[in-house]
KOLPA-603882 format. One line per field, with one value per residue (C-alpha): residue number from 1; residue in three letters; x, y, z. Coordinates in Angstrom, 1 decimal. Layout:
nr <- c(NUM | ...)
rest <- c(ALA | ...)
c1 <- c(X | ...)
c2 <- c(Y | ...)
c3 <- c(Z | ...)
***
This chain:
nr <- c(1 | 2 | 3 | 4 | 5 | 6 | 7 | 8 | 9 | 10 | 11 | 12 | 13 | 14 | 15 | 16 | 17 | 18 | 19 | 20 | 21 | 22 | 23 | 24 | 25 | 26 | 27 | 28 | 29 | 30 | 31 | 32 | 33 | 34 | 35 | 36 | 37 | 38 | 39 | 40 | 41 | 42 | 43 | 44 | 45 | 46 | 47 | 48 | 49 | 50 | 51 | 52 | 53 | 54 | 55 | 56 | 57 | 58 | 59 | 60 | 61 | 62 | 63 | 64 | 65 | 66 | 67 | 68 | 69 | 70 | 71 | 72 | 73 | 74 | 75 | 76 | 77 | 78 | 79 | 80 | 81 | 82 | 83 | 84 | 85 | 86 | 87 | 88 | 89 | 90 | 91 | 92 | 93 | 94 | 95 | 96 | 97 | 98 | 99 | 100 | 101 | 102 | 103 | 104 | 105 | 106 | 107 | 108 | 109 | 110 | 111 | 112 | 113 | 114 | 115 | 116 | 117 | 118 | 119 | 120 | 121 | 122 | 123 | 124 | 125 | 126 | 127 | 128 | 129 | 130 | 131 | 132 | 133 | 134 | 135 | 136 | 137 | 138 | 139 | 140 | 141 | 142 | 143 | 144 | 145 | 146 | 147 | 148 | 149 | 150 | 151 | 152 | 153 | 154 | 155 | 156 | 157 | 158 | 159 | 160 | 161 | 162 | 163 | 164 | 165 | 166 | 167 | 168 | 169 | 170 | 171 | 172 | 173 | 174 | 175 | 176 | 177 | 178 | 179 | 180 | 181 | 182 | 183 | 184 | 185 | 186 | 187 | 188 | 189 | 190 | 191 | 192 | 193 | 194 | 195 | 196 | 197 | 198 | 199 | 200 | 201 | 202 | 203 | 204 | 205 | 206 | 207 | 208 | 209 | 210 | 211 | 212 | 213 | 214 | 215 | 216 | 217 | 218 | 219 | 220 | 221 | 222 | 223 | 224 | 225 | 226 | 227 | 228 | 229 | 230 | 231 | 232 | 233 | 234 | 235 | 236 | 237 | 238 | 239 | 240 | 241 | 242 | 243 | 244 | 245 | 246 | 247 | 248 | 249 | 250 | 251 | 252 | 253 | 254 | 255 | 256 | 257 | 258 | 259 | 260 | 261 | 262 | 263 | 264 | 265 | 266 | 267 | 268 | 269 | 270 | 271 | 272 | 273 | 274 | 275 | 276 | 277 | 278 | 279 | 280 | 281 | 282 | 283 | 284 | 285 | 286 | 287 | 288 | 289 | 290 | 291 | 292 | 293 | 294 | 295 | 296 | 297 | 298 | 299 | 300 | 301 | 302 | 303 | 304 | 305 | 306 | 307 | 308 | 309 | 310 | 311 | 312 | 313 | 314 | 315 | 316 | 317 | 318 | 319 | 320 | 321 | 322 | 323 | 324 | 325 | 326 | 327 | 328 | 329 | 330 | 331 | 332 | 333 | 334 | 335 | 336 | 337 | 338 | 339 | 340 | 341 | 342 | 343 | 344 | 345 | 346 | 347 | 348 | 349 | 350 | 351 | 352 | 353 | 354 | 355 | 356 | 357 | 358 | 359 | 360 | 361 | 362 | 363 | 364 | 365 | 366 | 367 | 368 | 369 | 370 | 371 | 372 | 373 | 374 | 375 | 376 | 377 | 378 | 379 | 380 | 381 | 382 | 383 | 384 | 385 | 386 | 387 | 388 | 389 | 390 | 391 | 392 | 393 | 394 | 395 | 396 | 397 | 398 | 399 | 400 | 401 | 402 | 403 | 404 | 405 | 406 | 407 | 408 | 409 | 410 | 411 | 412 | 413 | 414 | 415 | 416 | 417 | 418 | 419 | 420 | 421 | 422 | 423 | 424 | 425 | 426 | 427 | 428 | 429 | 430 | 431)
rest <- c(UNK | UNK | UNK | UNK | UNK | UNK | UNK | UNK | UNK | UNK | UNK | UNK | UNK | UNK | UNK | UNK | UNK | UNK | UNK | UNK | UNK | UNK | UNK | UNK | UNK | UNK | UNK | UNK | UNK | UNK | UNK | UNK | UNK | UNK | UNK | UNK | UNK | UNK | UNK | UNK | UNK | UNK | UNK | UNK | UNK | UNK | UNK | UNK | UNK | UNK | UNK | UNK | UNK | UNK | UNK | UNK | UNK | UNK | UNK | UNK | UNK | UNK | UNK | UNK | UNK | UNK | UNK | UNK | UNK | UNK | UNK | UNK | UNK | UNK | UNK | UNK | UNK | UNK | UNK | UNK | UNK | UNK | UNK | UNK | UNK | UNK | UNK | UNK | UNK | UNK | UNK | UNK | UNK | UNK | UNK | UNK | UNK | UNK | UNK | UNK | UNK | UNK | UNK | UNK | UNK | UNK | UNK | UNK | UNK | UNK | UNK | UNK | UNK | UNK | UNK | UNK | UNK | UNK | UNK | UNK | UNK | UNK | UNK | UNK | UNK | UNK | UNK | UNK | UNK | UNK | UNK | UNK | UNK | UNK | UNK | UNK | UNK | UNK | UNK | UNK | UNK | UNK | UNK | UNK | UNK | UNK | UNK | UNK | UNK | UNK | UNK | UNK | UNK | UNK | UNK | UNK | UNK | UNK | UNK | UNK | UNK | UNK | UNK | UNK | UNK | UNK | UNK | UNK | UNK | UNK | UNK | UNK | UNK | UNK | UNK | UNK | UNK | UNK | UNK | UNK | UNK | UNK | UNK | UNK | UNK | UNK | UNK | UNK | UNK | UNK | UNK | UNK | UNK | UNK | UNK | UNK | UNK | UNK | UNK | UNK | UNK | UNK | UNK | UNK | UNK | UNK | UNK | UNK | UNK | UNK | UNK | UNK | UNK | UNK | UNK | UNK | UNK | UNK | UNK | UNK | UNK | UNK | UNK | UNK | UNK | UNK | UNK | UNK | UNK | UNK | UNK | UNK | UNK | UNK | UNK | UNK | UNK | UNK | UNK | UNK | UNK | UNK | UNK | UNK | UNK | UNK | UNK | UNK | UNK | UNK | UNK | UNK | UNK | UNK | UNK | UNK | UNK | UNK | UNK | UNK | UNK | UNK | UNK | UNK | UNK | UNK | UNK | UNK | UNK | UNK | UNK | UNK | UNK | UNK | UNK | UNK | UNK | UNK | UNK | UNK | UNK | UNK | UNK | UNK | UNK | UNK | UNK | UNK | UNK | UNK | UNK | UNK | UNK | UNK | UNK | UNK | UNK | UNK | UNK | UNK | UNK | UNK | UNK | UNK | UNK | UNK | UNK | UNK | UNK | UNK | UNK | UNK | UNK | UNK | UNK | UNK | UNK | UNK | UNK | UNK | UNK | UNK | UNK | UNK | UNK | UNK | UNK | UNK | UNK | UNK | UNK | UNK | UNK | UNK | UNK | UNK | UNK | UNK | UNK | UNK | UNK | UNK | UNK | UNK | UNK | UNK | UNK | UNK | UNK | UNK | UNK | UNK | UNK | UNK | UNK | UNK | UNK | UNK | UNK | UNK | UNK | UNK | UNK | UNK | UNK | UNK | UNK | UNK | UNK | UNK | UNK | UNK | UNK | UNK | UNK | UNK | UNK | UNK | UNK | UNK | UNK | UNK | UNK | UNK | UNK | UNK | UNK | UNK | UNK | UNK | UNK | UNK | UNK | UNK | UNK | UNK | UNK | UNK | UNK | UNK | UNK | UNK | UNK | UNK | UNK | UNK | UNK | UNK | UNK | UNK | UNK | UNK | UNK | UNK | UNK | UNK | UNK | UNK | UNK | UNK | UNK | UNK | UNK | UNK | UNK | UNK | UNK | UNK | UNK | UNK | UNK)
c1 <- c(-7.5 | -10.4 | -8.8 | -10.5 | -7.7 | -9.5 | -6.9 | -7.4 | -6.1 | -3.9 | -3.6 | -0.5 | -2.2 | -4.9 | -1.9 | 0.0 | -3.4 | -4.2 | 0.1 | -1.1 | -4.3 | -2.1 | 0.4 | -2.4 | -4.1 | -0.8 | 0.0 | -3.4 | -5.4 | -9.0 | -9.3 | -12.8 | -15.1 | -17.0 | -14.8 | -17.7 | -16.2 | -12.9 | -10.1 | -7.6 | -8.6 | -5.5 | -6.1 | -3.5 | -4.3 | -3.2 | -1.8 | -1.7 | -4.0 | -5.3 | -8.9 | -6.9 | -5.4 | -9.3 | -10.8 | -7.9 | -8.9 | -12.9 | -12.5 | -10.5 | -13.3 | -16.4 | -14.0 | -13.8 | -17.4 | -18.8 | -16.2 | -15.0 | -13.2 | -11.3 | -7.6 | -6.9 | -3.5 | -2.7 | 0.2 | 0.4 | 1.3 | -1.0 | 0.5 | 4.2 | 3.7 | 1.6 | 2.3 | 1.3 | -2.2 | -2.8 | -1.6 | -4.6 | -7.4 | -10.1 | -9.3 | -6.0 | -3.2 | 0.1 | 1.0 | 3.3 | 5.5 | 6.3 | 9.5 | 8.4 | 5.6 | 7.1 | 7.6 | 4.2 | 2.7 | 5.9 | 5.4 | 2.2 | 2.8 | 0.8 | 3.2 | 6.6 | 9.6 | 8.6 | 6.4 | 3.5 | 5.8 | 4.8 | 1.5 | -1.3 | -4.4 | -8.3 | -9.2 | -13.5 | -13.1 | -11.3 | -13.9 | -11.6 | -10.3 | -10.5 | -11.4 | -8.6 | -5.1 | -2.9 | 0.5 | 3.2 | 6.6 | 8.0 | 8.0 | 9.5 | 10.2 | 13.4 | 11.6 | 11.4 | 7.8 | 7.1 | 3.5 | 4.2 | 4.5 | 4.1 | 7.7 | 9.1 | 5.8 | 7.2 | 10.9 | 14.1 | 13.0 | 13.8 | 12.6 | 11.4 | 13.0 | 11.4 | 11.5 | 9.3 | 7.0 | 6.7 | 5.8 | 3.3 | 1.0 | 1.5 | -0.5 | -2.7 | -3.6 | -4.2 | -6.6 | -8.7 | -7.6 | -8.3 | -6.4 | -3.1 | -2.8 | 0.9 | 1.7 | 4.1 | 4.6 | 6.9 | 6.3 | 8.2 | 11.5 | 11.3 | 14.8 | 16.6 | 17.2 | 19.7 | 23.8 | 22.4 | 22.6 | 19.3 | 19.6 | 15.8 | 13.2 | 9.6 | 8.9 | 11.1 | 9.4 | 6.1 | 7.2 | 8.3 | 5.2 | 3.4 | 5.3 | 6.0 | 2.0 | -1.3 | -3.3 | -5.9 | -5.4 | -2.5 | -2.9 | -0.5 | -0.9 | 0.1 | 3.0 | 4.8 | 5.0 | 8.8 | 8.9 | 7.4 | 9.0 | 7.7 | 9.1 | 7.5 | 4.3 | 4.6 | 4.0 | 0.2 | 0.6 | -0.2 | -3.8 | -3.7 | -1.9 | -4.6 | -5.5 | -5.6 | -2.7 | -2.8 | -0.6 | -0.4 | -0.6 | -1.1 | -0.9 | -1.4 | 0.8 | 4.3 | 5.3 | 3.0 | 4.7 | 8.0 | 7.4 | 6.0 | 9.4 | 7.7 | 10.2 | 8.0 | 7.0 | 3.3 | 4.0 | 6.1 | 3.2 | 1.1 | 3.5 | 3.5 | -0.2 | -0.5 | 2.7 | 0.6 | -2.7 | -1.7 | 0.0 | -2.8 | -6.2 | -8.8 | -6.1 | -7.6 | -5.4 | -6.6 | -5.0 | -4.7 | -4.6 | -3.7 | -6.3 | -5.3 | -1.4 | 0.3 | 1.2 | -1.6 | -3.0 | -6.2 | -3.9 | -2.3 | -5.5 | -7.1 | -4.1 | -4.7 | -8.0 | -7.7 | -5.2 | -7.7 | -9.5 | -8.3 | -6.1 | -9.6 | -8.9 | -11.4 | -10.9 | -9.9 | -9.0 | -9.6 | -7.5 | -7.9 | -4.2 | -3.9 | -0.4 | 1.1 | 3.8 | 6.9 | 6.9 | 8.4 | 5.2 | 3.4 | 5.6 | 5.4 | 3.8 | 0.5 | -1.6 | -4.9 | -8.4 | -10.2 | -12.9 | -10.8 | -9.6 | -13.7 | -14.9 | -11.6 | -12.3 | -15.7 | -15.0 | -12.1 | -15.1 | -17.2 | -14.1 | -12.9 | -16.5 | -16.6 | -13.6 | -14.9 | -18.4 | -16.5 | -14.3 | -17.4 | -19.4 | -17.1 | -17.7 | -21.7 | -22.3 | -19.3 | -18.9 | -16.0 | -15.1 | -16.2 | -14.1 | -17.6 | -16.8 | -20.4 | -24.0 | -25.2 | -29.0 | -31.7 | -29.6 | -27.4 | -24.0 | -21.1 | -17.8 | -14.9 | -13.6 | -10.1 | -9.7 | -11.0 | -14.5 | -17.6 | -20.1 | -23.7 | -25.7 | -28.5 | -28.4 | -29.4 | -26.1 | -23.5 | -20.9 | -19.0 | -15.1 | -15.7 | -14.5 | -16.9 | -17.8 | -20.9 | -22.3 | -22.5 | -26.0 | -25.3 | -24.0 | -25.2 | -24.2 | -21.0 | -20.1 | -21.9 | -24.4 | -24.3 | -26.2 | -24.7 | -25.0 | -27.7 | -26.3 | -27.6 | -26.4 | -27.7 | -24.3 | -21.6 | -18.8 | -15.8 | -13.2)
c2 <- c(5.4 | 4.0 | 0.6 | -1.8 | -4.1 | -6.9 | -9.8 | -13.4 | -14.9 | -13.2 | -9.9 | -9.6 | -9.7 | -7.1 | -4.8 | -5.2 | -4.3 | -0.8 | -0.1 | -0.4 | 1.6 | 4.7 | 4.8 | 4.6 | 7.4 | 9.1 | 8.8 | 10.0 | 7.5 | 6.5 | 3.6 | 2.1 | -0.1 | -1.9 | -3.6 | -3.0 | 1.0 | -0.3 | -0.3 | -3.0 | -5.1 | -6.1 | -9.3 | -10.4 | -14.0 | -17.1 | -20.2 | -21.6 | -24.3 | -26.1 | -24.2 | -21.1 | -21.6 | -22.8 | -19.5 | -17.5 | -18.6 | -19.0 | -15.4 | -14.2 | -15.9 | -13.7 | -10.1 | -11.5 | -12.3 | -8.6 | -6.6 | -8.2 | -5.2 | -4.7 | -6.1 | -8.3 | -8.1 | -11.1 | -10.8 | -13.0 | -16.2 | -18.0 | -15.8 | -17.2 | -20.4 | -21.3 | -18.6 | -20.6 | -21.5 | -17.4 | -16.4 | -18.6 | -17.4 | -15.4 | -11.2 | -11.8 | -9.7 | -9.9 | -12.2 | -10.5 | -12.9 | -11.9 | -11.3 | -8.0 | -7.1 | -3.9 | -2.6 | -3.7 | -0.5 | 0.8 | -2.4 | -1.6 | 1.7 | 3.1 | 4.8 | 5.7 | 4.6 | 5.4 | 7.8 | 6.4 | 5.9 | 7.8 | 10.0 | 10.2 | 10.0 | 9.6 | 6.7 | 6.1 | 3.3 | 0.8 | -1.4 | -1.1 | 1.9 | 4.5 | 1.3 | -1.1 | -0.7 | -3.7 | -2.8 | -4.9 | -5.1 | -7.7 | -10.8 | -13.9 | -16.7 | -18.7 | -21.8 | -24.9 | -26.4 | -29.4 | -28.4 | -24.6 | -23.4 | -19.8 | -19.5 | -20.7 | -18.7 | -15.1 | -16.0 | -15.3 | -12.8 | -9.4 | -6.5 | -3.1 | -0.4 | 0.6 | 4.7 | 4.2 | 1.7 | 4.4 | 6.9 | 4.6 | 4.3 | 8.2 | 8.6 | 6.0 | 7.3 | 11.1 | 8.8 | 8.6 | 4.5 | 3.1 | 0.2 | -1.3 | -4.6 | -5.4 | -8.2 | -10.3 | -14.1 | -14.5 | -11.2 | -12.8 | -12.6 | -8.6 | -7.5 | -11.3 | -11.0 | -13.5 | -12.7 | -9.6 | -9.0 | -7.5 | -3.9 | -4.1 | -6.9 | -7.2 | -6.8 | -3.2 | -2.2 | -2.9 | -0.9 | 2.1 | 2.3 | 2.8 | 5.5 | 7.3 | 6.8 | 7.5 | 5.0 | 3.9 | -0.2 | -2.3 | -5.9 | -8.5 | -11.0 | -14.4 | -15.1 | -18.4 | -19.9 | -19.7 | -15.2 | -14.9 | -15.4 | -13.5 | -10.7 | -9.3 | -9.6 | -7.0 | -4.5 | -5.4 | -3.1 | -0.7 | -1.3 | 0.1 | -3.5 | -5.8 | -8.4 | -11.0 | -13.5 | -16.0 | -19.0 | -21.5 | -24.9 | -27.4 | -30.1 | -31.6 | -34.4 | -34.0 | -36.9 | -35.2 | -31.9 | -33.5 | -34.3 | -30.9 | -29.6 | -27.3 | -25.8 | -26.7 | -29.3 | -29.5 | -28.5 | -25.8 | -24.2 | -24.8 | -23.0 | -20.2 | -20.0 | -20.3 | -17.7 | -15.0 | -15.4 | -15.0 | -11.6 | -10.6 | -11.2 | -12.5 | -12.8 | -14.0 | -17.3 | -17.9 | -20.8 | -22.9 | -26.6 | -29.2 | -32.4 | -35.1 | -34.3 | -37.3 | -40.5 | -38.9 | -41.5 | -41.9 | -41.7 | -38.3 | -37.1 | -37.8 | -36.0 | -33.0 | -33.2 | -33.6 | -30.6 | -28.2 | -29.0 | -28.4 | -25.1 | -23.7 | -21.1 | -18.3 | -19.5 | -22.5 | -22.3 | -25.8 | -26.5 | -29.9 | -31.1 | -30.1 | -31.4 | -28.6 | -29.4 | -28.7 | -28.7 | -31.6 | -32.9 | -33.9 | -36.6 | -38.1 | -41.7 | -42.1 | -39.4 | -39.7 | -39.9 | -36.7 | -38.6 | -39.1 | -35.2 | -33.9 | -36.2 | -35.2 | -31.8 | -31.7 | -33.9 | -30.5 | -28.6 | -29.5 | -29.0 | -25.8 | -24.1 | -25.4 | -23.6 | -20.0 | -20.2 | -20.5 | -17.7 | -15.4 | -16.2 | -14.4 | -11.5 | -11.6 | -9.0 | -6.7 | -3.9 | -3.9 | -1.4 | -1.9 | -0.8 | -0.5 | -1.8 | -1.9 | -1.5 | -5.5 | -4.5 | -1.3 | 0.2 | -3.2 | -2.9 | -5.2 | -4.3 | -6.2 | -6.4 | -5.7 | -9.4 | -10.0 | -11.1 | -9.9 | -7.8 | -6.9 | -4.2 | -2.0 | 1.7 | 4.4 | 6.3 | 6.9 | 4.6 | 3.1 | 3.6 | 4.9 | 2.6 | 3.2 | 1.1 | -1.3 | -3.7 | -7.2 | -9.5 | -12.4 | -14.9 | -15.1 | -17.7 | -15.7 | -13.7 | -11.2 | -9.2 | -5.7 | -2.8 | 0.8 | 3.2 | 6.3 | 9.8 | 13.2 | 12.5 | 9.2 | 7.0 | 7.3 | 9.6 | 7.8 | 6.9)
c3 <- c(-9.9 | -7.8 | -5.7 | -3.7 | -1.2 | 0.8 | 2.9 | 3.8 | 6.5 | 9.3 | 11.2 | 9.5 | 6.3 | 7.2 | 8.4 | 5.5 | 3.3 | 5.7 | 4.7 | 0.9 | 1.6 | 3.0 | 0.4 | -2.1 | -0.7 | -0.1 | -4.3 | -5.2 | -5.5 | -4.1 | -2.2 | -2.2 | -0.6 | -2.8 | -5.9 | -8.6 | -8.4 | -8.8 | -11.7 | -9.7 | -7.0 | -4.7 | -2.9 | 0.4 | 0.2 | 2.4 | 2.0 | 6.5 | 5.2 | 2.1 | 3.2 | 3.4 | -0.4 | -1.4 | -0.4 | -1.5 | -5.1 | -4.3 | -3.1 | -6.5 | -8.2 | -6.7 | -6.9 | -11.0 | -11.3 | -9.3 | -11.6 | -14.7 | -15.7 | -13.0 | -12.8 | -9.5 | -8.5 | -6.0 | -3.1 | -0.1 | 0.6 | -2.1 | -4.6 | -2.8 | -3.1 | -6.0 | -8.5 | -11.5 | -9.5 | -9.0 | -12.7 | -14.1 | -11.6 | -14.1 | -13.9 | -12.5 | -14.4 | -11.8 | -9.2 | -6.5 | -4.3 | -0.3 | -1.4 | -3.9 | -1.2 | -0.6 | -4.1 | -5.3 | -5.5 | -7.4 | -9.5 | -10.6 | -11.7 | -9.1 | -6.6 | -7.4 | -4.9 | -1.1 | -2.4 | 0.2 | 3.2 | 6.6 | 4.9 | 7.3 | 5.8 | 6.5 | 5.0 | 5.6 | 2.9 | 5.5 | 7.2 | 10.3 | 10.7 | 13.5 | 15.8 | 15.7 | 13.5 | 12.8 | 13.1 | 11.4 | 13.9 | 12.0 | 9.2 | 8.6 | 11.1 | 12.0 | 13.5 | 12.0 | 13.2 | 11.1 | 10.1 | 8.8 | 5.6 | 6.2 | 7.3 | 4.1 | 2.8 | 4.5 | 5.0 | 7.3 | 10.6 | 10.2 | 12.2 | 11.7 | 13.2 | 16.8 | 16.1 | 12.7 | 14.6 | 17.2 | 14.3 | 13.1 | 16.5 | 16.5 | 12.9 | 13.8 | 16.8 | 15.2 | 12.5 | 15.2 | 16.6 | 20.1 | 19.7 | 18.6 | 17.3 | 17.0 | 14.2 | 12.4 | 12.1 | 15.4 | 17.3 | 20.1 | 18.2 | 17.5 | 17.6 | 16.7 | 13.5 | 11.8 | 12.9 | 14.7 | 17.9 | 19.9 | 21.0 | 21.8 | 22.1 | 22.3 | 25.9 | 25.3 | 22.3 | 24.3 | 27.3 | 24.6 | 23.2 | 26.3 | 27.4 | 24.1 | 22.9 | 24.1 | 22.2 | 24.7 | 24.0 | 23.0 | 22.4 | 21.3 | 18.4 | 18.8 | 20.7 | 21.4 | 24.8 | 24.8 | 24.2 | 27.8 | 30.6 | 34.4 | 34.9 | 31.4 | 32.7 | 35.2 | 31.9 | 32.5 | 35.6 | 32.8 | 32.2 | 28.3 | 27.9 | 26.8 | 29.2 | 26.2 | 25.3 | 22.0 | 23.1 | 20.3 | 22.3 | 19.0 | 21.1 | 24.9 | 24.2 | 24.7 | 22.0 | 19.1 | 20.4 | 19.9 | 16.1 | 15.7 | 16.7 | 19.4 | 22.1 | 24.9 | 27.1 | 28.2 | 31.9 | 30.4 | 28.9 | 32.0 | 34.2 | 31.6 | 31.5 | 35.3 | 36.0 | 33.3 | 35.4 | 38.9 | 37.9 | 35.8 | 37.4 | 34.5 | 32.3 | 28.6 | 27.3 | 23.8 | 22.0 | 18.9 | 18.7 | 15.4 | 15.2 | 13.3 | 13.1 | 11.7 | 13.7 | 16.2 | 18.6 | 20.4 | 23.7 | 22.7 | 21.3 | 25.1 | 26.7 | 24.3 | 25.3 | 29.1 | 29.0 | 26.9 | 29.6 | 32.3 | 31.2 | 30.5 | 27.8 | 26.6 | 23.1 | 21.1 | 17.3 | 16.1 | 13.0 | 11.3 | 10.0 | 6.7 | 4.6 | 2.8 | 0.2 | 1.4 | 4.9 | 6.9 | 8.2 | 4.9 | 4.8 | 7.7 | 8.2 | 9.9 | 8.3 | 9.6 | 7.8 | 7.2 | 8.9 | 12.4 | 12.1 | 11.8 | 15.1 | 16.9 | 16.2 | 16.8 | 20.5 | 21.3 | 20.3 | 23.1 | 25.8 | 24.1 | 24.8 | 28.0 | 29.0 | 26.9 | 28.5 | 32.0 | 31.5 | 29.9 | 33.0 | 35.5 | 34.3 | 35.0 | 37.4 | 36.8 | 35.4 | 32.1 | 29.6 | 26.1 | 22.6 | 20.4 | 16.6 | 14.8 | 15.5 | 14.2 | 14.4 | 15.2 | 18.5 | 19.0 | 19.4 | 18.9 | 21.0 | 22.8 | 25.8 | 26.4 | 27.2 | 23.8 | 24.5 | 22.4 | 24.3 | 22.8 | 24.4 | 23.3 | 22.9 | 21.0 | 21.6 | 18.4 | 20.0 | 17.3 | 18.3 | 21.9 | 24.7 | 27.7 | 30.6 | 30.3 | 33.2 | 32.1 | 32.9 | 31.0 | 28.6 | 24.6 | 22.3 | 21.1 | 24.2 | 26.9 | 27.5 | 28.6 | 30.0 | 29.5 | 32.5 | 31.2 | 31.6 | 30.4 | 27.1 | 26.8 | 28.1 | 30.4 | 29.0 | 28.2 | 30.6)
***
C-alpha cells in the first residue's frame, strides 16, 4: 500500500511521523512523497494554539481536495482533543487519540503488533532524512502551566528506555544522518517518571550518547529553564553537542510568570542564560514568549520587553495568547483584545530581531561549519549552523547532507552569508 505521512506542529510530531514511516516500510509498505500516489494519508496534527487546530483542519482539507480517494487517518493532538471536529473533516475515515498512538498502525490493519519496531530502512520518500532525525526520548508532561493544553493533549511523563534510544541514533546514523534532534514535550524530565525513581536523567542520557554514538551533531529541543543547572554545561566541552539552547521565557514579568505557574523568577532565567554563555562561547539562546496572556498590563508587557532586550536572544517565537478550552488560563479575567496581542507582538518583533541580527553579525568574518539541508536556487545552498543559524552560500558542489566549513561575509534577511573554501574537487573535504 502506497502512504503518504506529513506532521503539523512540533519536532515531536515530525519524530513520531519518521517512527510510522519505518515501521511502514518495515511491514511492506511504500511510503511516498506526494499524497495524489497514495491509498491513506496519515496526518500528525496539533492543537498548541487555536492557529495550530485551524491549519490542522485547513491542512486535512487540501490532502482531501489533491486525493479524494485516498483515506486520511488523523492522530495528534487535534485528533485528542477534538475528536468529533476531525471525524467530520472531508476524506477522513479514523481518528486516532495520543493515547492509541502506538498501535495505530496495528489499528489500521497495516502492520501487525511490533511488527515495525527497530527495522532500518532507506527511506528517500522523507523530506528530511539522511540530514537531520528527530528522535522522540520521551512524552507527556507533569507541569501544570496555566496556558498549555498539550499536556493534558499528550499526558502523564513517561520515558523511553536509554539502551533502545541508543539503538535508535545507531540506525539513524547507518541511514546516512548528521544530526540528532532529541524530542518530547519536557525533555528535561527524561528519567522522572511518576512514583519512579531516576536511575538516569537527561544530562546522563546526553553524555551516553556521545560516547556510545558517532553521529556528528546532537542538538536538544526545548528545554525548561529549571532542567539546567552548571555543572551540565560542561558536556559542551564535546563540540558534537550543539551550541544551540530553546529556553521558553513566556514572559519578562515575574507577576504574569506567577499566573502562568512558571517555576522561575526573571533573574533566575537571566543567571541561567548568563551561567550557559560564559561556559559556552557564542552560545545560541533561542526562546519563546506569550503576548497578550490574560490580566497582561502595559507595565508587564514593558518589562517583557525590556528583558527581550537586553538578554539578546538569536531567536524569538512570538505567540499571541490564544485560550484553549480546558486549561486554566482561558478562564481567567482580563483577556486582552486580539487587537492589543497583534501591536504587542508586532512592538517584541522589532526587539526580538534586534537581538537575532546582533547575534548573526558576530559571526561575519569567521570561519563556521555548515550542516547543508537543500539547494533553494541554481547552485544556492541552504544549511545551518550548529548554533542553529541559516547560512546561504553558492556552489556548484553536491553538498546536501555534508557538514563542511564555510567563511561567513555577511548578514541576509534570514541569516548569513557564506563563501566555501575551493579545493581540487570543488570544496573543502569534510571535517
Amino acid at each position: 500500500m502506497n502512504v503518504y505521512l506529513a506532521s503539523v506542529g512540533c519536532k515531536l510530531n515530525q519524530s513520531e511521523v519518521e517512527k510510522l514511516a519505518r515501521e511502514l516500510s518495515a511491514c511492506g509498505h511504500q511510503v511516498v512523497s506526494d499524497p495524489t500516489e497514495a491509498d491513506t494519508i496519515i496526518l500528525n496534527t496539533c492543537t498548541v494554539t487555536h492557529i495550530a487546530a485551524r491549519k490542522s483542519g485547513q491542512f486535512v482539507r487540501r490532502l482531501h481536495r489533491a486525493n479524494t480517494d485516498a483515506q486520511i487517518v488523523l492522530t495528534g493532538c487535534f485528533a485528542e482533543m477534538s475528536p468529533d471536529e476531525a471525524a467530520a473533516l472531508p476524506g477522513v475515515r479514523a481518528v486516532v487519540g495520543n493515547a492509541d498512538k502506538e498501535r495505530l498502525l496495528e489499528r489500521l490493519g497495516l502492520c501487525p503488533s511490533g511488527a515495525g519496531e527497530g527495522s532500518v530502512r532507506h527511506l528517500p520518500a522523507l523530506p528530511s532524512l539522511r540530514t537531520r532525525a528527530f528522535v522522540k526520548i520521551q512524552d507527556g508532561c507533569d507541569n501544570e502551566c496555566t496556558y498549555c493544553i498539550v499536556r493534558i493533549a499528550r499526558g502523564r511523563q513517561r520515558s523511553r528506555d536509554k539502551d533502545e534510544i541508543i539503538a535508535e541514533i545507531h540506525e539513524r546514523v547507518s541511514a546516512g544522518y548528521q544530526e540528532v534532534v532529541l524530542t518530547g514535550v519536557h525533555i528535561g524530565a527524561y528519567g522522572r517518571d511518576h512514583n519512579q525513581t531516576a536511575e538516569i536523567d537527561l544530562w546522563d542520557l546526553v553524555d551516553a550518547i556521545l560516547r556510545e554514538t558517532s553521529i556528528p551533531r546532537l542538538r536538544l529541543s526545548s528545554i525548561e529553564p529549571w532542567d539546567i543547572a552548571p555543572q551540565y554545561l560542561a558536556l559542551w566541552q564535546n563540540e558534537r553537542l550543539c551550541r544551540h539552547l530553546h529556553l521558553p521565557l513566556q514572559s519578562g514579568s515575574d507577576t504574569a510568570l506567577a499566573r502562568m505557574k512558571r517555576r522561575y523568577t526573571v533573574r533566575e532565567f537571566a543567571e541561567i542564560v548568563e551561567a550557559a554563555r560564559r561556559a559556552v562561547p557564542d552560545m545560541a539562546i533561542t526562546t519563546d514568549v506569550i503576548v497578550g496572556f490574560p490580566g497582561e498590563t502595559e507595565s508587564e508587557f514593558e518589562e517583557t520587553l525590556r528583558f527581550v532586550g537586553a538578554m539578546q536572544f538569536s531567536r524569538v517565537h512570538i505567540f499571541p495568547f490564544s485560550a484553549r478550552t480546558g486549561t486554566e488560563a482561558a478562564t481567567y479575567p482580563g483577556q486582552v483584545s486580539p487587537q492589543v496581542k497583534q501591536v504587542r507582538a508586532q512592538r517584541l518583533a522589532e526587539i526580538a530581531r534586534a537581538g537575532e541580527r546582533a547575534f548573526w553579525q558576530r559571526f561575519v568574518g569567521q570561519t563556521v561549519k555548515v550542516l547543508w539541508e537543500s539547494k533553494r536556487e541554481a547552485h544556492v545552498w541552504s544549511g545551518l549552523t550548529d548554533h542553529y543559524v541559516r547560512v546561504m552560500a553558492r556552489s556548484e558542489a553536491e553538498l546536501h547532507n555534508r557538514i563542511t566549513p564555510v567563511h561567513i561575509t555577511a548578514l541576509t534577511s534570514n541569516g548569513l552569508w557564506g563563501e566555501l573554501p575551493v579545493s581540487a574537487d570543488g570544496v573543502e573535504p569534510d571535517s
